[in-house]
C-alpha positions as CSV (number, residue, x, y, z in Angstrom):
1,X,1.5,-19.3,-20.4
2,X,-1.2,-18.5,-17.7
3,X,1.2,-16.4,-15.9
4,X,2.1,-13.7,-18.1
5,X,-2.0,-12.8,-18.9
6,X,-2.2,-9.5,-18.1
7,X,-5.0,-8.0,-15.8
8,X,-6.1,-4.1,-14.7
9,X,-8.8,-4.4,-12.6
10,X,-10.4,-5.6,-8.8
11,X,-12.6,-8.7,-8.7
12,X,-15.7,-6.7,-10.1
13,X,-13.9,-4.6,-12.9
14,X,-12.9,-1.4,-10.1
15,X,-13.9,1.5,-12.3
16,X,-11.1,4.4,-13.2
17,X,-11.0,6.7,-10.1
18,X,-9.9,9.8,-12.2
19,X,-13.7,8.9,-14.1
20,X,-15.4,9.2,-10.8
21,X,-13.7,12.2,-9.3
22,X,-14.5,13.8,-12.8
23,X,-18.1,12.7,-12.9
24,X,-18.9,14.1,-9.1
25,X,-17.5,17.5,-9.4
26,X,-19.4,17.7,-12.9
27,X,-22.9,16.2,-11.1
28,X,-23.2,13.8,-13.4
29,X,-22.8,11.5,-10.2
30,X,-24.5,12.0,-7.0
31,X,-22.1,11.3,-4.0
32,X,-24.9,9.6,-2.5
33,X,-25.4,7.4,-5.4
34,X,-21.7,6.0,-5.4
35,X,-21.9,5.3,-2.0
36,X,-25.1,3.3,-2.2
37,X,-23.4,1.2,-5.4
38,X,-20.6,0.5,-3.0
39,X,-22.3,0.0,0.7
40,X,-24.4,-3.0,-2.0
41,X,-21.8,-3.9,-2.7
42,X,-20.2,-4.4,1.1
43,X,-23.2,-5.8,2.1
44,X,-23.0,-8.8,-0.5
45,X,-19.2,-9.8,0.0
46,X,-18.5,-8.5,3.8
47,X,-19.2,-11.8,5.2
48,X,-16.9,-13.7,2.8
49,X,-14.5,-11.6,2.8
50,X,-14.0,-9.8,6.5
51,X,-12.1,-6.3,4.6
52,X,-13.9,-4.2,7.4
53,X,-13.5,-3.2,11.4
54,X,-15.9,-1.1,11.3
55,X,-18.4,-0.4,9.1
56,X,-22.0,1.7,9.2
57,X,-23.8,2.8,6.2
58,X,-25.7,5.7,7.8
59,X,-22.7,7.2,8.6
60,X,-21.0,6.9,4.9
61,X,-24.5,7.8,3.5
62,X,-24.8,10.9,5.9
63,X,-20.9,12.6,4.6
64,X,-22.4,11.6,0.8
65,X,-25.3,13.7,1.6
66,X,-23.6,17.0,2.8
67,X,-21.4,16.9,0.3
68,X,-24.0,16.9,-3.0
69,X,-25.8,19.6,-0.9
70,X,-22.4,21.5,-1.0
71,X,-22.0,20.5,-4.8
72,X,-25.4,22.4,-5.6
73,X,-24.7,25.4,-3.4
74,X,-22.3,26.1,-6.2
75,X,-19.6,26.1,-3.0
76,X,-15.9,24.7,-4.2
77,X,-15.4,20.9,-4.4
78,X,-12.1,19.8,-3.1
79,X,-9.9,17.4,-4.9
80,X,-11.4,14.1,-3.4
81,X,-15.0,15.5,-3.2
82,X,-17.5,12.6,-3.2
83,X,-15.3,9.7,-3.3
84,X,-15.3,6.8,-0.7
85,X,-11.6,6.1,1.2
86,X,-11.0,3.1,3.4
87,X,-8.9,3.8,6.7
88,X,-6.2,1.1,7.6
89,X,-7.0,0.6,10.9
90,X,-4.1,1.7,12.8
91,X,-5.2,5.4,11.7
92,X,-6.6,7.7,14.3
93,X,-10.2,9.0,13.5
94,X,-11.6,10.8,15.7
95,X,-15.3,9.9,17.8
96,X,-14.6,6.4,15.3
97,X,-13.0,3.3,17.1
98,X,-9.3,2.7,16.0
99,X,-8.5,-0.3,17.5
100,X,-5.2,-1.4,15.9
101,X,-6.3,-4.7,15.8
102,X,-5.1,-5.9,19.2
103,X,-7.5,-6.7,21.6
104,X,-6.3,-4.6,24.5
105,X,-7.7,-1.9,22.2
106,X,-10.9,-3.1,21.7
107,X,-13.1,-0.2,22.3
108,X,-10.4,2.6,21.9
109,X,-11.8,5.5,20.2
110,X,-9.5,9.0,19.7
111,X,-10.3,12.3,20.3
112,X,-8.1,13.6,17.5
113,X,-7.8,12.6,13.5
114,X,-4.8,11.4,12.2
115,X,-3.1,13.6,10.1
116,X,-3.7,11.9,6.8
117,X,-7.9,11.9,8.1
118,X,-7.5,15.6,8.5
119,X,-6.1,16.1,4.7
120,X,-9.5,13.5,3.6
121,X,-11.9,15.4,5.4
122,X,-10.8,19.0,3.9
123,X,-10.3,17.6,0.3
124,X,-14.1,16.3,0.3
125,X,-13.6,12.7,0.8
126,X,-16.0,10.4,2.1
127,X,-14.4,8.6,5.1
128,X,-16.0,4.6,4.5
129,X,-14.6,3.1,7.5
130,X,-12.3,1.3,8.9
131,X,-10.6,-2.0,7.4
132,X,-9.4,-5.4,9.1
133,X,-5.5,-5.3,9.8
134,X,-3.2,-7.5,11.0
135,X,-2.6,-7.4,15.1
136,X,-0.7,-4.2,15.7
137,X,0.1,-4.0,12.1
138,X,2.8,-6.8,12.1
139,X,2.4,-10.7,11.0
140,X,-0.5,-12.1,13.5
141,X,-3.2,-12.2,10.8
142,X,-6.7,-10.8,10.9
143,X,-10.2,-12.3,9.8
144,X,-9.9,-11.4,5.9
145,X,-9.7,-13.4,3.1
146,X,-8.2,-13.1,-0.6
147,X,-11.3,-12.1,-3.0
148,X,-9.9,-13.7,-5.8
149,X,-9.8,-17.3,-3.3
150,X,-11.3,-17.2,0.0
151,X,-9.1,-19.9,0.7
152,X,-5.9,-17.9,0.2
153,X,-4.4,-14.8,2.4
154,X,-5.0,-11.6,1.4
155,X,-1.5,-10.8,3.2
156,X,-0.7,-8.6,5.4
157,X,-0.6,-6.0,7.2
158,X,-2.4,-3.6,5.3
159,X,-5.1,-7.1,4.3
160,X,-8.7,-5.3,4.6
161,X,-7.6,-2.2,2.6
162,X,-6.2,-4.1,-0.2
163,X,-9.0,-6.8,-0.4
164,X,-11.8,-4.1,-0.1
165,X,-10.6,-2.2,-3.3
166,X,-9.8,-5.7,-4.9
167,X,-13.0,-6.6,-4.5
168,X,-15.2,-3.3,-5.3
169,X,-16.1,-2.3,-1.9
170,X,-14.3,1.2,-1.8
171,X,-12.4,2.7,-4.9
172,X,-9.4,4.0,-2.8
173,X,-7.6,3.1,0.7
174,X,-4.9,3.9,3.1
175,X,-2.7,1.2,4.5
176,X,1.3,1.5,6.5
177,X,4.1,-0.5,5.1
178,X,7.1,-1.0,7.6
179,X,8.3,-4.3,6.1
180,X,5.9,-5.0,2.9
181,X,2.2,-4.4,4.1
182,X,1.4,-1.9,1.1
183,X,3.1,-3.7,-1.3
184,X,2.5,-7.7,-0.5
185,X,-1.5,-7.3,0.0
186,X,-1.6,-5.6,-3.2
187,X,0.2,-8.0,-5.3
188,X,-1.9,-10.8,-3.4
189,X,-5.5,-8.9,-4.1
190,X,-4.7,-7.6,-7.6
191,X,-4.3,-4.7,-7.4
192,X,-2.5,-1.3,-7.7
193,X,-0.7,-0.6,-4.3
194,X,2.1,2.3,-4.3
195,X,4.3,3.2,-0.9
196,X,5.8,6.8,-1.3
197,X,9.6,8.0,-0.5
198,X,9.7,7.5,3.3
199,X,8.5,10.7,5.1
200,X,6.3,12.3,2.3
201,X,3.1,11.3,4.1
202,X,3.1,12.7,7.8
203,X,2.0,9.5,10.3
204,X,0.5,11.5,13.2
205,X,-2.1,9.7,14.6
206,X,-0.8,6.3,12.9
207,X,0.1,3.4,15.1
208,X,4.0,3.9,15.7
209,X,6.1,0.4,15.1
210,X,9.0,1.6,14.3
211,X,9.8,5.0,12.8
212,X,12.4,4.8,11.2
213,X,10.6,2.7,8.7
214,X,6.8,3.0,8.7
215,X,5.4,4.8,5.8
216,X,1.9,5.3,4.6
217,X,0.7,4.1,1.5
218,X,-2.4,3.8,-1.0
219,X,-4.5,1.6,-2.7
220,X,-6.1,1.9,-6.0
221,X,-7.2,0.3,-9.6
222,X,-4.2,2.0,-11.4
223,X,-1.5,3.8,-10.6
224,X,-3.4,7.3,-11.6
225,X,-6.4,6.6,-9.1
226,X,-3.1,6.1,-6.6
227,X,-1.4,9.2,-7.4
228,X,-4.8,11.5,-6.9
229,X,-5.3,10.3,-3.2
230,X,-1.1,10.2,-2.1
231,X,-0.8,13.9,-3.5
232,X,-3.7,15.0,-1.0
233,X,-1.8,13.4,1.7
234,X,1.8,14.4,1.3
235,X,2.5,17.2,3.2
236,X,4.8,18.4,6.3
237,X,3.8,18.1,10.0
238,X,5.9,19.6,12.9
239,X,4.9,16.1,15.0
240,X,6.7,14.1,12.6
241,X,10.5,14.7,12.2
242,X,10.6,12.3,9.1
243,X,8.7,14.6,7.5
244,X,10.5,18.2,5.2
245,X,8.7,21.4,4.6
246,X,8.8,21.7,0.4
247,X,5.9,21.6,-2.2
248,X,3.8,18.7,-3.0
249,X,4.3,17.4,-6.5
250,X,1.7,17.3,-8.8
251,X,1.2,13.3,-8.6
252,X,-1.7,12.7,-10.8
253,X,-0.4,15.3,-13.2
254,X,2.6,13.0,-13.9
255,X,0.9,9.9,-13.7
256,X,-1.9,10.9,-16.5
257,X,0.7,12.6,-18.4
258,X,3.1,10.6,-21.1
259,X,6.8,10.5,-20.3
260,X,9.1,12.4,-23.0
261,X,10.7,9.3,-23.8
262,X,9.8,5.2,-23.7
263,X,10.7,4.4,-19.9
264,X,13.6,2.9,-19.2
265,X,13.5,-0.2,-17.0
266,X,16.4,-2.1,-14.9
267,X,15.6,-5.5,-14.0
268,X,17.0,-6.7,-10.7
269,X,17.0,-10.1,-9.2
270,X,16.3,-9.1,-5.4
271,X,18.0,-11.7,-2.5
272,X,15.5,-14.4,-2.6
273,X,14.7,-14.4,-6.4
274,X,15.9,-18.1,-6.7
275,X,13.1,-19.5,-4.6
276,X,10.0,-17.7,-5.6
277,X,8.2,-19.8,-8.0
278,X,8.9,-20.6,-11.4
279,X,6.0,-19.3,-12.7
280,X,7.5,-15.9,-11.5
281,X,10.2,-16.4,-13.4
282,X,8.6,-17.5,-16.6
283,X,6.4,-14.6,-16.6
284,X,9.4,-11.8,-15.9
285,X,11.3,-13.6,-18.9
286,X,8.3,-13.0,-21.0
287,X,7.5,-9.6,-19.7
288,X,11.5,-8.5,-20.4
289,X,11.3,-9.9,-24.0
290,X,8.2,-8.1,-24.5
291,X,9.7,-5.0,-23.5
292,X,12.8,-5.7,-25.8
293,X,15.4,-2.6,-26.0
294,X,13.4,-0.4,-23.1
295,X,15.1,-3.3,-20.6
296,X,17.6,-4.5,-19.3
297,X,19.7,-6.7,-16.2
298,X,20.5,-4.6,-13.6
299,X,22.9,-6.2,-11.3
300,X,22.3,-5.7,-7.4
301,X,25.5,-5.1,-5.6
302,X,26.6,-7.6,-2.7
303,X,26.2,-4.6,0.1
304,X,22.7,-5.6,-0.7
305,X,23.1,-9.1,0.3
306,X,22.2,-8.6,4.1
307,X,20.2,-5.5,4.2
308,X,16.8,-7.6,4.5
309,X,18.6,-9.2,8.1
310,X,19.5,-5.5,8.6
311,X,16.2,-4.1,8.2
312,X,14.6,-6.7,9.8
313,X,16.7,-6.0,13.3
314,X,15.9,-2.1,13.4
315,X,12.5,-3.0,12.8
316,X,12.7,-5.2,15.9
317,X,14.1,-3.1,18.0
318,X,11.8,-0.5,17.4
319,X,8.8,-2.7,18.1
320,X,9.9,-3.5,21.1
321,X,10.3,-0.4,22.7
322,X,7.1,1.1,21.0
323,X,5.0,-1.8,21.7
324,X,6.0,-2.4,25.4
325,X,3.0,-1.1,27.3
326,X,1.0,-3.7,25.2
327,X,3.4,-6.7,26.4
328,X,3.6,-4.8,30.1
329,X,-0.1,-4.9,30.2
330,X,-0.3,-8.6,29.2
331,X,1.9,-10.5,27.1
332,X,-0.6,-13.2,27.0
333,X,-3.0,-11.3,25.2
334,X,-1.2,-10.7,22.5
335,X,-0.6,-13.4,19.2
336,X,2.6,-15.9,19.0
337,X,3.9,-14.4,16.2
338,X,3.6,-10.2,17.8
339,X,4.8,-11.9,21.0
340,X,7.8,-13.5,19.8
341,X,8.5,-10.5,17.5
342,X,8.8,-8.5,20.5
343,X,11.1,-11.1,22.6
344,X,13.5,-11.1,19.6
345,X,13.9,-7.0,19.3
346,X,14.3,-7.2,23.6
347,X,17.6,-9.0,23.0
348,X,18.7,-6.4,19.9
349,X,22.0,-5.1,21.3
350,X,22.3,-1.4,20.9
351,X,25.6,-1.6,18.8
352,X,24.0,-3.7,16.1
353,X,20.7,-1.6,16.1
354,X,23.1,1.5,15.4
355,X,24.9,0.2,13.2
356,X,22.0,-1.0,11.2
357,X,21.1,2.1,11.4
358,X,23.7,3.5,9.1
359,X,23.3,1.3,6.3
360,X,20.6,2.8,4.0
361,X,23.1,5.3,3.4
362,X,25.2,2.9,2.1
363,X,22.6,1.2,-0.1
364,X,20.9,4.6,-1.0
365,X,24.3,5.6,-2.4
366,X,24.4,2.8,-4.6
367,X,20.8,3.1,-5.4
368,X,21.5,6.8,-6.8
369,X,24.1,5.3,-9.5
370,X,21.8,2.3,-10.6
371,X,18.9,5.2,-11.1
372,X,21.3,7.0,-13.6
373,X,21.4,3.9,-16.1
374,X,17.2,3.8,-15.7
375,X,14.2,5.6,-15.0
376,X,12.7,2.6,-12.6
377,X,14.0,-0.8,-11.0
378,X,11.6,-3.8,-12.1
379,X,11.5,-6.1,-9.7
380,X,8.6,-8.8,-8.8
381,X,6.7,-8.2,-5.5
382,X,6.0,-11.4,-4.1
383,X,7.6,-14.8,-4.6
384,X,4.2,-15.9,-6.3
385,X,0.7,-15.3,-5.9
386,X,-0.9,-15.7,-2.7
387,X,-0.4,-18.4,-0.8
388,X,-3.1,-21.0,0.4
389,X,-4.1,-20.7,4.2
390,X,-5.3,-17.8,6.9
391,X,-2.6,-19.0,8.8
392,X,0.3,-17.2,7.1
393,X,-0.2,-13.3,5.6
394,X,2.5,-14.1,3.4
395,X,6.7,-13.9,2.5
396,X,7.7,-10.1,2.1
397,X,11.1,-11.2,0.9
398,X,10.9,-8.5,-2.2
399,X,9.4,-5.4,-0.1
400,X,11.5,-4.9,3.1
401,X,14.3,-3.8,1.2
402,X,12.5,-0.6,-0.7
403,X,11.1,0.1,3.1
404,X,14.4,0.1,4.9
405,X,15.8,2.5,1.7
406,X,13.0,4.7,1.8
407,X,12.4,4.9,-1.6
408,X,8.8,4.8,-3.9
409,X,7.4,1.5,-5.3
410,X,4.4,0.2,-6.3
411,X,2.6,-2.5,-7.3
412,X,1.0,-3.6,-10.3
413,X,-1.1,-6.3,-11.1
414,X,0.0,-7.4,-14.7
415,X,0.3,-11.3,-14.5
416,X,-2.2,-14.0,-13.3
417,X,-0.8,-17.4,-11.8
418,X,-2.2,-21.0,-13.5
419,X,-4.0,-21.0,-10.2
420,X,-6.0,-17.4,-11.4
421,X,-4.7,-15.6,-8.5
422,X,-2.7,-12.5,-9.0
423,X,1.1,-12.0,-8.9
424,X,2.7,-8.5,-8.9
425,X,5.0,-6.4,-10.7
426,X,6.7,-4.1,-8.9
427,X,8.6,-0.8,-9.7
428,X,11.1,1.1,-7.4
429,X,11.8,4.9,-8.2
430,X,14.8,7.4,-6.8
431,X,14.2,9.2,-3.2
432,X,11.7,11.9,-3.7
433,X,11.1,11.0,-7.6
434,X,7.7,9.9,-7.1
435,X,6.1,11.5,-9.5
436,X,8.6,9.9,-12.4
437,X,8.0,6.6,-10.9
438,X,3.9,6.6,-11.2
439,X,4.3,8.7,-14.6
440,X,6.4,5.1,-15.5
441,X,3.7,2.8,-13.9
442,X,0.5,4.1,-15.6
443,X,2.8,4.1,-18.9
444,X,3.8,0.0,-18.0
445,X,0.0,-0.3,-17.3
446,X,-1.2,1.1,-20.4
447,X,1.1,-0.7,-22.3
448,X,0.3,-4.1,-20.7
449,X,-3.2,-3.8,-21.3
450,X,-2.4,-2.9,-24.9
451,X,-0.3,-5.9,-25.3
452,X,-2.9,-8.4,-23.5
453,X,-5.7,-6.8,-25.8
């Protein structure tokens, strides 16, 4: 069937990111080069698409320029040096506007970088602009549209980051999940789209929602091209308390390197799994029979059963509190759907929030016994592909529970609907096992392209 053909790449064929890290600290590519390839390609597709906030060539064409002239000083090349990365923007930059996509922000522009801009700027990395997001990173869409189908949402929140490295505009971006805005975009643009263990990536400088959930993610072609950018941006930072003071792993190490043993892979059927489409079943049957011995059923214990209403509450809460000079300053400005978002976390009482509070540790403790009988949980990460309509950025019924555990997932785009439009894959790994679970998605990866060849 249409739904298990298996697919790698953006709209354009993205190229390998590892190949064009490789190629520009050799000189076999000029910074300046790439970036003209890609601000061509920006200039074709922006005005179907809408990926970008703000956007200006001379200023990507003037970071590509210092940095070849660094390159042929013989001066050392950090690990990103000459490649293009798209800001989310909810991400402080400083002298650059950041204006969370609200309209009481219009014109905001920091003094300060974010953290995660800071780590870009010192590892050589060329800082494209800043992409379309949904109003203050919640549901309220923005302008952009799905590459594959201008006529479908790219979802959300994280929507210009995934569509621009869907369709060829920038190899790499950042994006924030809190519910499922890394994960949902990227299995609605095709794809690779991984969230980290909650608090690897310090989110100074990000536009707070609610803290004890937002996490930064990335975008890429492939898990590999994913793992090279989030392993610049882990890190510590005394203005984040989510985050711990212990050495980065080596990311893209793992994820280019082949696992000791076939992967092991434990299907779950998530709360929800019995409305997303059939052809999202059909294509995890075939998928699971492909695999054959390497996996199996996995059931989901019933604590699990209400930790999406449970999430959803704390995330509530927290808005409205963090967002509250926004309604204070004029709740009429802001969207229905932000609006009434805040309304509902007004009336949170602080009992249930606290409570709510406590129950990843409950989950989390039966996550830790699941990961003994597997190396990753396969799960799907959207009830389908995307669905038709600007209105809507999409259903993140199979993300908010990974965000409210804190632990790694990521996307894959390995089936294609009968419509053409992408549906996701995704993997879940153990607390601060990242590096296993993208070593396990570039092997799945590999393998599906293999199998589709």
């Amino acid at each position: 069937m249409d739904g298990n053909r298996m697919t790698g790449h953006g709209v354009d064929g993205t190229p390998s990111v590892t190949l064009l890290r490789d190629r520009l600290a050799s000189g076999a590519l000029d910074a300046l080069a790439l970036v003209d390839s890609y601000i061509k390609r920006i200039e074709a597709r922006e005005p179907q698409v809408g990926a970008w906030a703000w956007f200006d060539p001379e200023f990507a064409r003037a970071q590509a320029r210092t940095l070849d002239a660094h390159r042929r000083a013989g001066r050392p090349l950090g690990r990103l040096h000459g490649l293009p990365v798209a800001l989310k923007d909810v991400i402080d930059t400083q002298r650059i506007p950041t204006e969370n996509g609200c309209v009481q922000d219009a014109g905001r522009v920091p003094l300060r970088d974010a953290f995660v801009v800071e780590r870009l700027r010192k590892e050589g990395a060329i800082l494209m602009g800043k992409t379309v997001t949904t109003e203050l990173a919640f549901m309220q869409p923005g302008k952009t549209a799905n590459p594959h189908n201008l006529a479908h949402t790219p979802g959300g929140s994280s929507q210009g980051s995934a569509a621009a490295v869907a369709d060829g505009m920038v190899p790499l971006a950042i994006g924030t999940q809190t519910g499922g805005s890394v994960i949902r975009p990227a299995s609605f643009c095709g794809v690779t789209g991984y969230k980290p263990t909650f608090g690897a990536i310090p989110r100074r400088g990000v536009l707070t929602q609610s803290p004890s959930l937002d996490t930064i993610g990335v975008f890429a072609s492939d898990p590999a091209g994913a793992a090279l950018l989030a392993e610049v941006l882990f890190g510590q930072d005394d203005e984040d308390n989510a985050t711990t003071l212990c050495a980065a792993p080596a990311l893209h190490a793992a994820a280019t390197s082949a696992p000791p043993l076939p992967p092991v892979f434990g299907f779950i059927r998530p709360p929800g799994w019995e409305d997303a489409e059939p052809q999202l079943h059909d294509a995890f049957a075939e998928l699971l029979d492909a695999l054959g011995d390497q996996a199996f059923e996995l059931p989901l214990p019933a604590v699990f059963d209400t930790a999406a209403d449970q999430r959803k509450l704390i995330n509530l809460a927290e808005m409205s509190y963090h967002y509250y000079p926004y309604w204070h300053r004029g709740a009429d400005k802001l969207g229905p759907i932000t609006r009434d978002a805040i309304e509902q976390g007004n009336a949170v009482p602080a009992r249930d929030y606290l409570s709510a509070r406590d129950m990843p540790k409950v989950l989390n403790a039966a996550l830790d016994e699941m990961f003994t009988r597997c190396d990753v949980i396969l799960c799907p990460s959207a009830p389908g592909p995307a669905p038709k309509g600007l209105e809507t950025t999409g259903d993140p019924v199979f993300n908010g529970l990974w965000t409210f555990c804190g632990t790694p997932c990521i996307n894959l785009p390995l089936f294609t609907s009968t419509e053409g439009l992408p549906m996701g894959v995704q993997l879940v790994g153990a607390r601060h096992n990242d590096a296993r679970l993208l070593r396990t998605a570039q092997w799945l990866t590999d393998w599906a392209a293999g199998a589709s060849a």
